[in-house]
N, C-alpha and C positions, 0 to 999 in steps of 0.2 A: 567557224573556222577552227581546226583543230593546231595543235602548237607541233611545232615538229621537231620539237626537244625532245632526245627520249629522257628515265628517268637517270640511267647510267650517264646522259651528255650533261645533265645537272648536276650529279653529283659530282661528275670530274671537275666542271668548271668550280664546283664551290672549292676542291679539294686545290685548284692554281691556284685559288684567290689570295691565301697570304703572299703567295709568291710576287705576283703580278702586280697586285696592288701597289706597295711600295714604289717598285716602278714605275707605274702610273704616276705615281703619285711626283717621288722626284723630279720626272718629265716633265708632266707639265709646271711645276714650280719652275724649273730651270728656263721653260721658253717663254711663261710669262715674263719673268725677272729681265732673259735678253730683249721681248719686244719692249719691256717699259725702257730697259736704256736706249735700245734703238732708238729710241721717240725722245729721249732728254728728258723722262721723267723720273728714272732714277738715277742718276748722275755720279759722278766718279769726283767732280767738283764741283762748286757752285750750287746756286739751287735749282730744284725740276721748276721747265719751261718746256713746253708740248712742241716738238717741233720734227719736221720731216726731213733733212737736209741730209739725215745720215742714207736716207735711201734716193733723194732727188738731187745730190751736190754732183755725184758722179755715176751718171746713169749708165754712160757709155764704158764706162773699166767695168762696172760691175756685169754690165751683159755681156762683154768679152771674157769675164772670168768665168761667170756661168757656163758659154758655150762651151770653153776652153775646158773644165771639168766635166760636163757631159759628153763631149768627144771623147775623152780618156777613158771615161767609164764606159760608155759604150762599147768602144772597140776593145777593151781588157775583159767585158764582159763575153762577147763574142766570140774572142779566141779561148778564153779560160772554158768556155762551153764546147767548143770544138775541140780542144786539144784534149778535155776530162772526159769527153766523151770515146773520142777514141782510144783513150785510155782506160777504160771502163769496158770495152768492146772487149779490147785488146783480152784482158786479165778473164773475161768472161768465155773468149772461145779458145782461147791456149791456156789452158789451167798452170801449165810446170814451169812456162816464162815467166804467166802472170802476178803468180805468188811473188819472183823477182822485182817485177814492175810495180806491183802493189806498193812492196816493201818500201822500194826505193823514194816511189811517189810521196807515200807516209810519213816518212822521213826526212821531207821538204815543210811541212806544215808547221812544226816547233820550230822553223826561222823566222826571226822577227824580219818586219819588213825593212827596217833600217839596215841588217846587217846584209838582207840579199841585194840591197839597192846601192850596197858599196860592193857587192861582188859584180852587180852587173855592170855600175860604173868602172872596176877595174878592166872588165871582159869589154868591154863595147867605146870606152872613150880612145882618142886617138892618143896611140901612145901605149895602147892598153895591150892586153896577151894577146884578143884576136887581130888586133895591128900588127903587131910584133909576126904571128904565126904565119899569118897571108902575105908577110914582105909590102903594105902599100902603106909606109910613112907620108906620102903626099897624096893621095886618091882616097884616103880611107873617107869615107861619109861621117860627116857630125851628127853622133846618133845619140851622142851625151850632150845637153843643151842646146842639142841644135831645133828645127823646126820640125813640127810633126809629134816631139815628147815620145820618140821613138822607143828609147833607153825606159822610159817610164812606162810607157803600153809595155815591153815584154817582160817587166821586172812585177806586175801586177799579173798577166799571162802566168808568165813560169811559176809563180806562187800558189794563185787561185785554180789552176788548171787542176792541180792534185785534192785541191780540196772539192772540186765539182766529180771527179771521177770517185771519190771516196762516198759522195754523197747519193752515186749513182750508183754505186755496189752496193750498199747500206740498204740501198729502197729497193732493188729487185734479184739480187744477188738468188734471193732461196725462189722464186716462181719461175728466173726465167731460163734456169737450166732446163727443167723436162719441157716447157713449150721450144725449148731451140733441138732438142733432141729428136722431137715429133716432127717439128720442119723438117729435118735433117732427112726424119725416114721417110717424108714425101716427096726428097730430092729437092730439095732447097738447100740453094750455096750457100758457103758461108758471108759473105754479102746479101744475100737476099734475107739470111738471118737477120744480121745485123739492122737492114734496114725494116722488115716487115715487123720482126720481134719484138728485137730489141729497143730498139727505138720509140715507137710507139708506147711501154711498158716504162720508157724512161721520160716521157715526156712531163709529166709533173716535178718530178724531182730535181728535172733541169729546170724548169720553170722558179722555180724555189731557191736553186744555186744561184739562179740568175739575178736575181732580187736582191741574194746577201751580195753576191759580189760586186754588183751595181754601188747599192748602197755604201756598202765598204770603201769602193776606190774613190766614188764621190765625194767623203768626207776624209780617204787618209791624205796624211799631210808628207809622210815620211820622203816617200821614193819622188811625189813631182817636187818638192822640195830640192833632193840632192839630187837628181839627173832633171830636172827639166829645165827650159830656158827661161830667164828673166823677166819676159814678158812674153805671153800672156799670163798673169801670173792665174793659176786654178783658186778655185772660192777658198779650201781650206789652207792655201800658202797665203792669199791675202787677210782672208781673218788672225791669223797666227800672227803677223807682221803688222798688222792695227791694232791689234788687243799687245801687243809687246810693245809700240814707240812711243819713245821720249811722252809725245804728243797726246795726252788724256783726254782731249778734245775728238782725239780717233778711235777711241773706244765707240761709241755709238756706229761707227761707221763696219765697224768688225763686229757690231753684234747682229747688223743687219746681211753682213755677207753672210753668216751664221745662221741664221734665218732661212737666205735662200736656199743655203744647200739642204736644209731642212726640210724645206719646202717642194724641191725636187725628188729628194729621196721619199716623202711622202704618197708621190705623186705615183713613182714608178711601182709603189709597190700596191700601191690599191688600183693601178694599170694592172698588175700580175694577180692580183687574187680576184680580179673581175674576170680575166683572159679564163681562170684555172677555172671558176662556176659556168663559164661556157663548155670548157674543154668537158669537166666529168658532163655535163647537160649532156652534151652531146655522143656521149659513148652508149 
């Protein structure tokens, strides 16, 4: 059986390797370190005693926080892909708006997610401009802390959206002008563009956005923090709030929520580069 390295894929991976490594390296130091405290054997007090409580004491909040973080990521994943997408469409078959839309899109990514998650809480709590604008001080919908983390899906949306269109120009921007041109002269709409072309040609790289932005929202703490509600609390506001109280006995408990979302994010993304070795197989 022959190796199906070429000898260019050796040399590039040797030429990551100081890079990578390190990383590696840090990683897994860091998740050892969290499972020995999960377990009480590297302790914050006292001495190590091997014990499971931080993951058995409260099984049911922790699988509500889980859900509760997978729900958010999913659907902020979802939309930040449909909305980058159409925005990528957008910029690809109107070139003299798009440059506009590009810009403006690009220009959303240098905000940190703190600062947008107090713009959307101004725009969206009641009380707020879009209250104000629409006249319903009594009907307005609890969209800041109320149920659903409404405020929090579009404050990850409106964020990610621009970074999934940027990453979608990035990867097909220079092939899939003259293939939409050729459509064009065999009388193909510009929706059938968008669909048979474009899309198809964008399907990895949305694959690939999807994964970071998965990841990302599953572990940021910022936005379901300051727009979401109390309870259900998401894995990275409950680890943040165990690893910070009074109570140092709660530590192990915050290194295990820490874990899960690890453990999730892991998940999804060797889900997505299993999907991706299907997807080229099959082309």
């Amino acid at each position: 059986m022959t190796s199906r390295m070429t000898p260019g894929t050796g040399h590039a991976a040797l030429l990551a390797l100081p890079a990578v490594l390190p990383i590696v390296v840090v990683l897994a130091v860091s998740l050892v370190a969290a499972a020995l405290q999960s377990l009480g054997l590297m302790p914050f007090i006292g001495p190590p005693q091997l014990s499971g409580d931080a993951w058995t004491g409260d099984v049911q909040t922790l699988v509500r926080s889980g859900l509760a973080s997978v729900y958010i990521a999913s659907i902020s994943t979802v939309l930040s892909l449909a909305v980058g997408f159409v925005l990528a469409a957008y910029v690809l078959t109107m070139p003299r708006m798009g440059r506009l839309v590009e810009t403006l899109s690009a220009a959303t990514i240098p905000i940190p997610h703190l600062i947008g998650a107090g713009a959307i809480g101004l725009l969206l709590s009641d009380s707020g401009f879009l209250d104000r604008l629409l006249g319903m001080p009594d009907s307005f919908p609890a969209l800041v802390a109320g149920p659903g983390f409404l405020a929090v899906i579009a404050e990850y949306a409106w964020k990610e959206s621009a970074f999934v269109a940027l990453v979608v120009l990035g990867s097909i921007s220079r092939s899939v002008g003259d293939l939409c041109d050729a459509a064009a002269t065999l009388g193909a709409t510009a929706g059938q563009r968008i669909l048979r072309v474009v899309l198809p040609l964008a399907v990895p790289s949305l694959a690939i956005s999807a994964v970071i932005v998965f990841v990302y929202t599953l572990g940021s703490y910022e936005a379901a923090w300051l727009l979401g509600p109390v309870s259900p609390e998401p894995l990275p506001v409950r680890a943040v709030r165990l690893f910070g109280s009074v109570d140092l006995a709660a530590r192990p408990q915050a290194m295990a929520t820490a874990l899960v979302t690890v453990a999730v994010s892991a998940v999804a993304i060797l889900a997505v580069v299993f999907l991706l070795r299907r997807f080229r197989s099959l082309r």
